[in-house]
LUMKOLKOL-641245 format. One record per atom (N, C-alpha, C): x, y, z. Coordinates in steps of 0.05 Angstrom, whole numbers, plus 32768, in hexadecimal, padded with zeros to 4 digits. Layout:
N
XYZ;...
% end
This chain:
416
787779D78429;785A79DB842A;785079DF840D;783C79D1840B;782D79DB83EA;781D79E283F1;781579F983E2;77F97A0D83DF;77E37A0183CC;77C77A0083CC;77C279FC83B9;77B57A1583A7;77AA7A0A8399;77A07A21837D;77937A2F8390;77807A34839D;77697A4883A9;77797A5683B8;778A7A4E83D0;77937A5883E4;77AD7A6D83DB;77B77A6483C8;77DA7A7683BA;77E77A6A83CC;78017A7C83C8;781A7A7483CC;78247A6E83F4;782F7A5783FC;783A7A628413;783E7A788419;78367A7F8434;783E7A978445;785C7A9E8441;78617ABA843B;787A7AC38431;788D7AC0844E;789C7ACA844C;78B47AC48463;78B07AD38476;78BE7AEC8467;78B17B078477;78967B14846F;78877B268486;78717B2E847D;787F7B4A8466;78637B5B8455;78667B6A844A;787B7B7F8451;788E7B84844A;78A07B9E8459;78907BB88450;78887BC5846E;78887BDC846E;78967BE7848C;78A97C05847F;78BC7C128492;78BF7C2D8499;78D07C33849D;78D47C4C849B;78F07C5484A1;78F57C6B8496;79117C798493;79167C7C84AC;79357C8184C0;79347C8C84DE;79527C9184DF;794C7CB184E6;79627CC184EB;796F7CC08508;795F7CB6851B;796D7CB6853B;79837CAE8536;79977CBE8543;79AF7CAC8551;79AD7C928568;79C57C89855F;79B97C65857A;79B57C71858F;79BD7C87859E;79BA7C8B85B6;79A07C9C85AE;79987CA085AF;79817CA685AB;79637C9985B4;796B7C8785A4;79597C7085A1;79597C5685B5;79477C4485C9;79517C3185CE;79397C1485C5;793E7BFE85D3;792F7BE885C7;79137BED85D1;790A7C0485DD;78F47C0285F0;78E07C1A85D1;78F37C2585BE;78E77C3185A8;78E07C1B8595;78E57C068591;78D77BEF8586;78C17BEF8580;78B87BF0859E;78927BF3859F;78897C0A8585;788F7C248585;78877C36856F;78887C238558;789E7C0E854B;789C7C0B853D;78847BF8852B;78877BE78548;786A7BD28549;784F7BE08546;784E7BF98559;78357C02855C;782B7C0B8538;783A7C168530;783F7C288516;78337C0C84FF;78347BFC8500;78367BE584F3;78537BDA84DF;78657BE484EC;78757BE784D8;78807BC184D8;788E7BB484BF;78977BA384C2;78B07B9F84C0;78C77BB884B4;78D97BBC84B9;78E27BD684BE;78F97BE584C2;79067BF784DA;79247C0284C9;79267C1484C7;79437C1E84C7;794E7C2284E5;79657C1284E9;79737C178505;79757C39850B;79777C358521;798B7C568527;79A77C5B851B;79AD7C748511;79C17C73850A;79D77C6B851D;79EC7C608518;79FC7C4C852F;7A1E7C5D851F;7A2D7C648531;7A527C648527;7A577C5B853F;7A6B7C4D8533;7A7D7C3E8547;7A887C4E855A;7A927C6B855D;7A9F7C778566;7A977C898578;7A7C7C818576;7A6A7C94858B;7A4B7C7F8599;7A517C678587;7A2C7C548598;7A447C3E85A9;7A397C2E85B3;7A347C1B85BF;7A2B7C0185A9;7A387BEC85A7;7A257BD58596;7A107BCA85A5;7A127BC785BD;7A057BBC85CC;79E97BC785CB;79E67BEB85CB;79D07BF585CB;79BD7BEE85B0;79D07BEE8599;79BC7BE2857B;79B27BC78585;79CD7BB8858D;79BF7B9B8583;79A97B99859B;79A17BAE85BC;79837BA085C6;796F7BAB85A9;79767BC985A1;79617BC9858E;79597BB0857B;79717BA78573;79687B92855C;795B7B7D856E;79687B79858F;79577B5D8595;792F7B658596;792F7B7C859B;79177B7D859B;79047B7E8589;790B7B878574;79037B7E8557;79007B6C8549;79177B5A854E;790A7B3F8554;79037B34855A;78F97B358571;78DD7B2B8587;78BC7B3C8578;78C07B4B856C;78A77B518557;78A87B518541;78BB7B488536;78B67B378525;78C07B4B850C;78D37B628510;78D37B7B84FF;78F27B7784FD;78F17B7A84D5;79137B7984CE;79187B9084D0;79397B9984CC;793A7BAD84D1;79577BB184BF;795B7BC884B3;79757BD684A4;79817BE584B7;799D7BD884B7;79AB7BE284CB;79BB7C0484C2;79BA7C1184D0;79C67C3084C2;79DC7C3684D2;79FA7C2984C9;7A107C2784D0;7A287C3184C1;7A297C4584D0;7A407C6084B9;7A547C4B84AE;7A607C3384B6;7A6F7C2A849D;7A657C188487;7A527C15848E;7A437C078467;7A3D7C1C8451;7A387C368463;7A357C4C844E;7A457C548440;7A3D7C528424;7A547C568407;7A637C6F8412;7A5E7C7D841E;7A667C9D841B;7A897C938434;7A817C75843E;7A9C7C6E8454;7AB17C618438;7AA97C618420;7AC17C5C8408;7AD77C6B8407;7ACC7C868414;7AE37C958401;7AFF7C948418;7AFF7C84842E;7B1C7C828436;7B217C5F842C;7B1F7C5E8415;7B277C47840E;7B137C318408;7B147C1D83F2;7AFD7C0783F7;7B0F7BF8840F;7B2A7BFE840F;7B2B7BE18424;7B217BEA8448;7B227BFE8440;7B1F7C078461;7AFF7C03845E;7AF37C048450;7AD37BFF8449;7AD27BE58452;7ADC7BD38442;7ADA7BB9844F;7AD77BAD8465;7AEC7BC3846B;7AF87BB5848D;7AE17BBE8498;7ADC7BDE8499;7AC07BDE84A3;7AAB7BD784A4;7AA67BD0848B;7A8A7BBA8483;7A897BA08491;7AA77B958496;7AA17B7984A3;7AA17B8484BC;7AA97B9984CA;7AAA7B9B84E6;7A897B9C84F4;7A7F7BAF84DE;7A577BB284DB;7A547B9884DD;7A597B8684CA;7A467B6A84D1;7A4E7B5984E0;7A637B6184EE;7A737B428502;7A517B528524;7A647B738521;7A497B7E8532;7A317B728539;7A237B7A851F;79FF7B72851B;79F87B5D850A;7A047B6184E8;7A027B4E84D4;79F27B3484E2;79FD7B2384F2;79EF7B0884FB;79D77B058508;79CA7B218514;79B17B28851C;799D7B20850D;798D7B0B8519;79747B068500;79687B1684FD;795F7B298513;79577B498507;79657B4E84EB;79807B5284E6;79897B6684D3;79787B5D84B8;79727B6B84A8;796B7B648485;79887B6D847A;79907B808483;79AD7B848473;79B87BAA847F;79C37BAB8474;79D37BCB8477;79C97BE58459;79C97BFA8474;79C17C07845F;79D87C14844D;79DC7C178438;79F47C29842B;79EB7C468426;79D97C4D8425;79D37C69841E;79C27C76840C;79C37C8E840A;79A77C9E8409;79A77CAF83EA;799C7CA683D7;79987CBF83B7;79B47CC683B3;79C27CB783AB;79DE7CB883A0;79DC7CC08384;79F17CD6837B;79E57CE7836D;7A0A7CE18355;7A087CEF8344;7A1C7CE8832B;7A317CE18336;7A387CF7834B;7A587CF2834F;7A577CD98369;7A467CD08372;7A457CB58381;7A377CA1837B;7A337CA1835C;7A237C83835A;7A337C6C8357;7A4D7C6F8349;7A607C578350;7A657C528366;7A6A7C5E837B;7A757C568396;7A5A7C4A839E;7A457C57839F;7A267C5183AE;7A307C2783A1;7A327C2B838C;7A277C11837A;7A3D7BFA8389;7A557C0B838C;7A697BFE8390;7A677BED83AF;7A5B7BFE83C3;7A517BF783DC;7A3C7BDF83E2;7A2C7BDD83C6;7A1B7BD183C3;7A237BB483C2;7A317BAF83AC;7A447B9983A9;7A577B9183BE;7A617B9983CA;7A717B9683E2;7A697B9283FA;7A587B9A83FB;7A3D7B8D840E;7A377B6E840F;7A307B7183F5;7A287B5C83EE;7A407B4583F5;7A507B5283F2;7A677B3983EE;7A707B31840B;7A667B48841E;7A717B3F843A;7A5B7B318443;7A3D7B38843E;7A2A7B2B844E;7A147B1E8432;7A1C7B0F8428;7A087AFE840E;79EA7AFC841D;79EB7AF38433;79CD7AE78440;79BD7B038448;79C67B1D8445;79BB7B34844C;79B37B408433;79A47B568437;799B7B698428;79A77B83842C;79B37B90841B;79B97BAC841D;79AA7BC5840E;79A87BDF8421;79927BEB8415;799D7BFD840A;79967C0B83FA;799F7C2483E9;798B7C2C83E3;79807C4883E0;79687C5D83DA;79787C6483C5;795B7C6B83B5;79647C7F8391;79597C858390;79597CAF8384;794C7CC1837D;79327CB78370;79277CC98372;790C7CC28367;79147CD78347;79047CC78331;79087CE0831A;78F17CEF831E;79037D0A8314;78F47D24830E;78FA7D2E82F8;78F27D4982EC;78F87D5582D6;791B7D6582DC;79237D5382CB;79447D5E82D3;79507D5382D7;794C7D3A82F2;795E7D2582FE;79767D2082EF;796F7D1682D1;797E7D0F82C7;79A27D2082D0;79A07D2C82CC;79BC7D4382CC;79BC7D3882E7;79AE7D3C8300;79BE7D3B8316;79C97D1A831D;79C37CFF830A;79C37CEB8313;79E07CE082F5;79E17CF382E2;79FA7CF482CD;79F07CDC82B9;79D37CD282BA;79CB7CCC82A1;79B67CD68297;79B37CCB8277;79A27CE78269;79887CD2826E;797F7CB78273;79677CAB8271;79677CA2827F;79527C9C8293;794E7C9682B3;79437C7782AC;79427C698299;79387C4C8297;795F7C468297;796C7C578287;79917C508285;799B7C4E829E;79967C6682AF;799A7C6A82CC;79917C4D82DA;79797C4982D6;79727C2A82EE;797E7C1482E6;79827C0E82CE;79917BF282BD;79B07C0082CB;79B37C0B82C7;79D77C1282CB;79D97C0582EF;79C27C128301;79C37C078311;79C17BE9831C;79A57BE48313;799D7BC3831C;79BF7BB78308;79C87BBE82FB;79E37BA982EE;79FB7BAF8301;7A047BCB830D;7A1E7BCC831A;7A107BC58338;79FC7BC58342;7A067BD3835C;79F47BAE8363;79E47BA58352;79DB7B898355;79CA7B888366;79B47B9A836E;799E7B99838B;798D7B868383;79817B7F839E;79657B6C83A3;79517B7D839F;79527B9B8397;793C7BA68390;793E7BBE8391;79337BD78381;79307BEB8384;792A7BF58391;79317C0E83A2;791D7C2A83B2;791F7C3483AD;790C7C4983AF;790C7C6683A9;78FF7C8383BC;78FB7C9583BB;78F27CA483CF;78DA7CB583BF;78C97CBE83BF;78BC7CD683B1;789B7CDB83BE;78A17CF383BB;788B7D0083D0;78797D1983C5;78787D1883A0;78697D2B8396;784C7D2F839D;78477D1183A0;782E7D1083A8;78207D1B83B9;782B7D2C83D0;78207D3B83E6;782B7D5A83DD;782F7D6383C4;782E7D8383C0;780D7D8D83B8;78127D9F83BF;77F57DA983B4;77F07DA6839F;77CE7DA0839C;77BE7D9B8385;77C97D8D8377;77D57D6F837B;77E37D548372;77DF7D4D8351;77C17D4F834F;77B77D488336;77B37D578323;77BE7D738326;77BE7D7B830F;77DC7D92830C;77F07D818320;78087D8D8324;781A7D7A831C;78327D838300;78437D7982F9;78587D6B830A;785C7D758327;786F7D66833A;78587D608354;78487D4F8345;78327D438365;78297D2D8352;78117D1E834C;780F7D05833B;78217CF68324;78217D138313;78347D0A82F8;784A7CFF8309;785B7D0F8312;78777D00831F;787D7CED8330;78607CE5833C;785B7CD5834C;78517CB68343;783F7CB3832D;783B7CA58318;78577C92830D;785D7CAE8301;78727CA482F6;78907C9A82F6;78927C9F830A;78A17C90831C;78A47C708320;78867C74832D;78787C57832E;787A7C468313;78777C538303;78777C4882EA;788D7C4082DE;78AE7C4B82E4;78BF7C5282E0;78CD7C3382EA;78D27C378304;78D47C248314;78CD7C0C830F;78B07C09830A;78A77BEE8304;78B77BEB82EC;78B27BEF82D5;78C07BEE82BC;78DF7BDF82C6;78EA7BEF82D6;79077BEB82DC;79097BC982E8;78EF7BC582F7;78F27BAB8306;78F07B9A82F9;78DF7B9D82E8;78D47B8A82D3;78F17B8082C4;78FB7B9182B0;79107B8B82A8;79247B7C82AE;792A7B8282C8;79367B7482D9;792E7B6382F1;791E7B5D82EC;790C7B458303;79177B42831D;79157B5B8326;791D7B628344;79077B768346;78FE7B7F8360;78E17B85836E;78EF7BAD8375;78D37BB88372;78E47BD0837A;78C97BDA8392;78D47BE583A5;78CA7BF483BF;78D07C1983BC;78BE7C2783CA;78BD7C4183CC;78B97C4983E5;78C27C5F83E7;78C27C788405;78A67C8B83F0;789F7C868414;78817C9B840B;78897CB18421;78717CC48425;78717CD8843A;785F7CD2844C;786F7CDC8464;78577CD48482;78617CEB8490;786C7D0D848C;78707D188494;786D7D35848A;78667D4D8485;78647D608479;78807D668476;78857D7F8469;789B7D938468;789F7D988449;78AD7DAF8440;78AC7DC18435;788E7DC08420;78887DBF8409;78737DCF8403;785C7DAE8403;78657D92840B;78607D7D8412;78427D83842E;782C7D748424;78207D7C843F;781F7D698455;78177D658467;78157D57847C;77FB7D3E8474;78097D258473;77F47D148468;77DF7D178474;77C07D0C8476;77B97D008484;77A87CE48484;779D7CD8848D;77987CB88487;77897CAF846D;777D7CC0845A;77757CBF8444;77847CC2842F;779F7CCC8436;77B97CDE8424;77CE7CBF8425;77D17CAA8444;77E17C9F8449;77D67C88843E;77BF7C818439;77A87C6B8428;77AE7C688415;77AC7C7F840C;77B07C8283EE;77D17C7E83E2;77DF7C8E83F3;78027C8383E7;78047C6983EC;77FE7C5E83FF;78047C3B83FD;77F67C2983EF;77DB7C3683E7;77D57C2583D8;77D87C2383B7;77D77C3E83AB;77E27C438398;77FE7C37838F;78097C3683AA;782A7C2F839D;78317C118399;78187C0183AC;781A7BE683AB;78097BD7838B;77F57BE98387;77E67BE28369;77FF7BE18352;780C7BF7835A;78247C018345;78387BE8833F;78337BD8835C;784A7BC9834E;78617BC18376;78617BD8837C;787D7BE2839D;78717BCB83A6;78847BBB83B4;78857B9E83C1;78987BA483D4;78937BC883E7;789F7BC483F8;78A07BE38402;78987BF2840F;788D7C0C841A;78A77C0F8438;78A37C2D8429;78BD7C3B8449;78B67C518449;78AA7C658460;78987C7B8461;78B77C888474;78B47CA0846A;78CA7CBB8474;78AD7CD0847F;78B67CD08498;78CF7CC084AC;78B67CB884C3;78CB7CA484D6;78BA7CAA84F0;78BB7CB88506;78D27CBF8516;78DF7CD48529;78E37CE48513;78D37D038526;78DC7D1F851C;78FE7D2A8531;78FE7D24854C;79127D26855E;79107D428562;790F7D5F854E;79107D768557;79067D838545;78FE7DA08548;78FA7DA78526;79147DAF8518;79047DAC84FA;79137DAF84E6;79017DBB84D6;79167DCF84C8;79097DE284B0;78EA7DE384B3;78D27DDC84A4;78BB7DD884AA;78B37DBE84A5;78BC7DAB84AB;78AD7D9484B6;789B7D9384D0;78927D8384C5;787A7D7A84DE;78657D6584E3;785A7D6384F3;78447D5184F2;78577D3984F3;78637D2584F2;78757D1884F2;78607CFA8500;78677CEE8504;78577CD88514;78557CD0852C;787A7CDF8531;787E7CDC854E;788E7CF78553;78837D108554;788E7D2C8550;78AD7D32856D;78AB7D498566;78C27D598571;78BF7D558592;78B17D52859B;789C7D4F85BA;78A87D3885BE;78B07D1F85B0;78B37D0385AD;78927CFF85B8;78807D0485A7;78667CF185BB;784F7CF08595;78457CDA859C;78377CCC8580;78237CE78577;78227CEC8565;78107CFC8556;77F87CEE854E;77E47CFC8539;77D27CF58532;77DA7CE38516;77F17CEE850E;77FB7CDE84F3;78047CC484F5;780D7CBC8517;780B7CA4851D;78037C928521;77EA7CA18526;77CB7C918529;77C57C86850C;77CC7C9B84F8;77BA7C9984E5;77CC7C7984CF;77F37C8484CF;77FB7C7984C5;77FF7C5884CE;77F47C5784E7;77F47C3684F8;77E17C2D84E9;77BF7C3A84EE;77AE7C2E84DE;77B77C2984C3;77BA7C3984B8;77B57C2A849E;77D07C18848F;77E87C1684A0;77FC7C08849E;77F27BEB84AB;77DE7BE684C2;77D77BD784CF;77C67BC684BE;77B17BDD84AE;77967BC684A3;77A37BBC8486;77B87BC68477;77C47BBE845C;77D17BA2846C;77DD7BA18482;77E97B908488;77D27B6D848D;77BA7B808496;77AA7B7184A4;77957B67848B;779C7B728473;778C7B6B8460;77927B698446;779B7B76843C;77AA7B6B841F;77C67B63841F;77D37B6B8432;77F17B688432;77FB7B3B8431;77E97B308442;77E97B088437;77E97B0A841E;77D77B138415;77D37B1083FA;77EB7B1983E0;77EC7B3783E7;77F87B4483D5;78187B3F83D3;781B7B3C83F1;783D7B2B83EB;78477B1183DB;78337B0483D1;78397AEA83BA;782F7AF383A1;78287B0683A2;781E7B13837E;78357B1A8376;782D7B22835B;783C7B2F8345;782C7B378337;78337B51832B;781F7B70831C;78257B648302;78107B6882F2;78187B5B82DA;78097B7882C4;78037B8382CE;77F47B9C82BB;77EA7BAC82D3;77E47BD182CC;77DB7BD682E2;77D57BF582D0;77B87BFD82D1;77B27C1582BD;77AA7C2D82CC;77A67C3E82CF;778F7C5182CE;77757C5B82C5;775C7C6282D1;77497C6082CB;773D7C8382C7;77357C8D82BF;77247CA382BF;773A7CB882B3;774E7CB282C5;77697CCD82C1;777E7CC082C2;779D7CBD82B2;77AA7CAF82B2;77C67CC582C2;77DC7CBA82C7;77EC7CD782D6;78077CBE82CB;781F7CD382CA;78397CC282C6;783D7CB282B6;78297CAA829A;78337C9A828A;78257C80828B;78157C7C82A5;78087C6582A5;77EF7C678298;77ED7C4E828B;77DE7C4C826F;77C07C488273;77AA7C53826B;77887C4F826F;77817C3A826A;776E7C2B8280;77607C18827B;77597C0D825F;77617C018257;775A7BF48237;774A7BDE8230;77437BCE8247;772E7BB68243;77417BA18239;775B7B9B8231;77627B84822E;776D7B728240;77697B738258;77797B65826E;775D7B548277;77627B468290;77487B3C8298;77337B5582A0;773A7B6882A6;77297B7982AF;77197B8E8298;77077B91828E;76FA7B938272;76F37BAF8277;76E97BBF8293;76E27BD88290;76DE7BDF82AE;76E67BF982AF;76E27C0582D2;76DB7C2582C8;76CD7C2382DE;76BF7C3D82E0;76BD7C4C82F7;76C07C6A82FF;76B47C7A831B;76B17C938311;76AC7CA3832A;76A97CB78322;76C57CC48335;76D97CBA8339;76F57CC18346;77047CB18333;77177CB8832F;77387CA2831C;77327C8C832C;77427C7C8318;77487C64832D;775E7C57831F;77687C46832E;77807C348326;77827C168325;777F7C0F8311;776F7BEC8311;778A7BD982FF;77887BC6831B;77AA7BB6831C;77A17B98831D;77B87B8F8306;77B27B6882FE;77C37B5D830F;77BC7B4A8321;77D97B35832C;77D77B238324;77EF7B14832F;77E97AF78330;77F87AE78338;77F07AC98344;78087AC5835E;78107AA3834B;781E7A998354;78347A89834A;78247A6C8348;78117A72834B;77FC7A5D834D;77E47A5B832E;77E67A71831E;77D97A77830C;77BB7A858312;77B87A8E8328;77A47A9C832E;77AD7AC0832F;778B7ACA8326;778F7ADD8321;777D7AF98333;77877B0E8337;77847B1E834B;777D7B358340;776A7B428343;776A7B668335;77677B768351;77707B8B8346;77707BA68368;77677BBA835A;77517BCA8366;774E7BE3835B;77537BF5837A;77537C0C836A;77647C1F8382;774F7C3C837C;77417C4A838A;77317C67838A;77517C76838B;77507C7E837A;776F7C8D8374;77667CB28372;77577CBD838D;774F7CD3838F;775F7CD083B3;77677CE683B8;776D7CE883CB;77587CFD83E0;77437D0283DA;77327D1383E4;77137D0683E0;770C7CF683CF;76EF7CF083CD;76EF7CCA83D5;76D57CC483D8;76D27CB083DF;76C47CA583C0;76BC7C8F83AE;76AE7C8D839C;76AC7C6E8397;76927C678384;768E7C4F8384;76937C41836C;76A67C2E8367;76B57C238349;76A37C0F8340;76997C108327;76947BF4831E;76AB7BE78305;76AF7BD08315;76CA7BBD8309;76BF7BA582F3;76BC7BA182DD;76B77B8C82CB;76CE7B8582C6;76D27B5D82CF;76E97B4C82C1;76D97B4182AD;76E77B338298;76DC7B1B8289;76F07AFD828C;76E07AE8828B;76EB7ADC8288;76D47ABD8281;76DA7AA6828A;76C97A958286;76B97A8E8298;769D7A8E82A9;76967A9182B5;76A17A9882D7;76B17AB682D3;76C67ABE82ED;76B17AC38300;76BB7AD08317;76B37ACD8324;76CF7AE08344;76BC7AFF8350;76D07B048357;76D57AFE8376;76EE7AF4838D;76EC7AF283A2;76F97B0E83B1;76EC7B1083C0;76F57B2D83C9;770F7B2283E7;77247B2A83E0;773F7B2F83F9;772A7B418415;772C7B358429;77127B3C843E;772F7B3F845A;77297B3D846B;77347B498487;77457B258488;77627B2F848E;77767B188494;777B7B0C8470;777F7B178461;77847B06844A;776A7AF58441;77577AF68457;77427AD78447;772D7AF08431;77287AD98425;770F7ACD8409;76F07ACF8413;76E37AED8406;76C87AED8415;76BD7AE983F9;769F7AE283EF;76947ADE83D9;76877AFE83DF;76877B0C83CB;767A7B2683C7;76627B2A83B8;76507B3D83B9;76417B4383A9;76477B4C838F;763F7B41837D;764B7B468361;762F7B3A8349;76377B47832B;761F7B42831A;76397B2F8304;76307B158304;763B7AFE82F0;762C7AFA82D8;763B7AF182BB;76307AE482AA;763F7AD382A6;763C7AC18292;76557AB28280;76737ABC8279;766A7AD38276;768E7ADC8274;769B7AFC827F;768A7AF5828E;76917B1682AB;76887B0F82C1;768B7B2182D3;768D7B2982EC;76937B4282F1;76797B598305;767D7B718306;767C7B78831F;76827B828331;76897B8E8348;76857BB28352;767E7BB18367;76797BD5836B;767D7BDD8383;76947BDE8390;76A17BE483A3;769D7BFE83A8;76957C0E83CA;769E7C2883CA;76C17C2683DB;76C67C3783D8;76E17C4483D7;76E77C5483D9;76EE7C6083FB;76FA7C718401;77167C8283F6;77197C9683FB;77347CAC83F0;77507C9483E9;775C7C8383DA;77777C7C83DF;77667C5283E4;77537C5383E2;774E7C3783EF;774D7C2583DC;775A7C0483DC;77617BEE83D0;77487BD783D2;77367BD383BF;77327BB283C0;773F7BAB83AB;77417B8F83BA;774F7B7283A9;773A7B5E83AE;773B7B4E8397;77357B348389;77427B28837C;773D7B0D8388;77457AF68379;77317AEC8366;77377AE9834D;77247AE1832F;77207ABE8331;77037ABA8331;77037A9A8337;76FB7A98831B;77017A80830F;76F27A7682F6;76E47A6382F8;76DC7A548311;76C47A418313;76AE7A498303;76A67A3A82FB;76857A3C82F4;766E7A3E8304;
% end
């Protein structure tokens, strides 16, 4: 299929991945929990945790058949792909690893196996080592591995002294299709003017991207969709705002912790699908807005690539203030904002601005320059609405309101 210039790139393969973390045991769980995952909008799934020595295969693979009847990939969570099954041997790893994929592996459901969770100094070779070995039993899969998020300190607990050393050491031994990560500062109190809530959250983002870049592999993040310890209980203005922020940043691939709460624990709560097993209000909230990113920027935003991406009013984590040298010449509100360049493989070009307040609603005015531009606004389903806007010869200005966390996109026309 060829695309042409206006339209971008063919329709990607898979839609946008968004998931979530899941602690159920297989018995736990059956194919008739699917539906949550559909309802939720999710487009991919961590299996139930599955051991051979206590599930059934039969019970995963209806889960996986039903996931693929909606169309949702899924990471299989099978105690022998996990690095931590190394330490009776790589060969007994092996044997286990191929036993996992003779299992599931051939499921068009599967994307790949998970290996495990914030592997820390004394398991980052084995984590890395799993990675590769994976790889080697199932090439056509993807294998997942999660990494700490940095904080002040990390360094010591992860046994390098520079966390840009730390991600190169990784993307080179362990060879992934992409980074993850987990971090959830963003929901401590008073975010924006708390050293472990924006700053660490920012910068992260910032961190990451840098890392991808370098290495021209894509990196994805775990957000929060659940309260507990000093973390608060999102709610749909809080869950707006983390997805969209993280997608401006650069994340080409979202996994929200968690969706089953199953019982309590410590103080968690609010969960999406709580202790009761019955849907909360966080379910409601996190479907919608997993539903309308899907239903509206997500065509689009899956053939981009971030090519610059600043902060406006207040900068957090290292990301750098609007400067006027990109296509986008000046933005303004009376809330932050976060104003992001794409651009898709076709030579066309895309800006996103993001209300990067998680509490106020406000109205941005966006100036591009260019040669008689001209901006198209990303509208409901991926399509191209012509907007209200003030043109000259070499701008185009825009004034969007913008709810707590909320994303417009445009595509930059240069017709005359």
């Amino acid at each position: 299929m060829t695309a042409n210039r206006k339209s971008g790139k063919p329709p990607a393969a898979h839609p946008f991945p968004i998931g979530f973390w899941n602690y159920c045991p297989a018995h736990v769980l059956n194919r008739e929990s699917v539906r949550d995952w559909a309802d939720c909008g999710m487009t991919l799934a961590m299996s139930p945790e599955f051991d051979p020595d206590k599930h059934n295969p039969k019970d995963l693979t209806a889960i996986l058949d039903a996931a693929h009847e909606r169309g949702i990939r899924v990471i299989v969570c099978d105690a022998r792909s996990y690095w931590r099954a190394l330490k009776n041997g790589e060969n007994a790893y092996r044997q286990g690893s191929k036993q996992a994929f003779k299992d599931f592996g051939h499921h068009p459901a599967v994307m790949g196996f998970h290996v495990g969770d914030e592997p820390d100094a004394s398991e980052f070779e084995a984590a890395c080592k799993a990675m590769t070995i994976q790889k080697e039993i199932a090439p056509a899969l993807t294998p997942f591995l999660n990494l700490l998020p940095w904080y002040q300190g990390v360094e010591t607990r992860v046994g390098f002294a520079d966390w840009s050393a730390y991600l190169d050491a990784y993307a080179e031994r362990a060879k992934p299709a992409f980074f993850c990560y987990d971090c959830y500062s963003q929901m401590n109190p008073d975010p924006e003017n708390n050293a472990w809530g924006y700053e660490m959250y920012f910068a992260n983002l910032r961190l990451f991207r840098e890392a991808s870049a370098r290495h021209g592999i894509p990196f994805w993040t775990t957000l929060l969709s659940v309260g507990h310890f000093k973390y608060r209980p999102p709610k749909e203005d809080d869950l707006r705002w983390q997805i969209n922020t993280a997608v401006a940043h650069g994340a080409s691939g979202i996994l929200w912790f968690f969706l089953y709460m199953r019982e309590p624990h410590c103080n968690y709560r609010v969960a999406p699908i709580d202790e009761h097993w019955e849907r909360t209000e966080t379910f409601e909230w996190l479907s919608r807005v997993n539903r309308t990113f899907l239903k509206r920027h997500a065509p689009v935003l899956v053939n981009l690539t971030l090519k610059r991406v600043n902060h406006v009013g207040k900068c957090w984590g290292g990301v750098p203030l609007l400067d006027g040298k990109g296509r986008v010449l000046s933005a303004h509100a009376d809330q932050p904002l976060i104003v992001s360049e794409f651009a898709d493989g076709n030579g066309n070009d895309y800006v996103a601005v993001v209300n990067n307040s998680q509490k106020e609603s406000t109205q941005a005015t966006i100036t591009i320059g260019g040669k008689h531009p001209k901006l198209l606004r990303i509208a409901w389903e991926g399509k191209e609405s012509d907007t209200g806007q003030s043109r000259g010869s070499d701008f185009a200005r825009v004034q969007p309101w913008l709810a707590p966390g909320q994303m417009e996109l445009y595509r930059i026309s240069a017709s005359a």
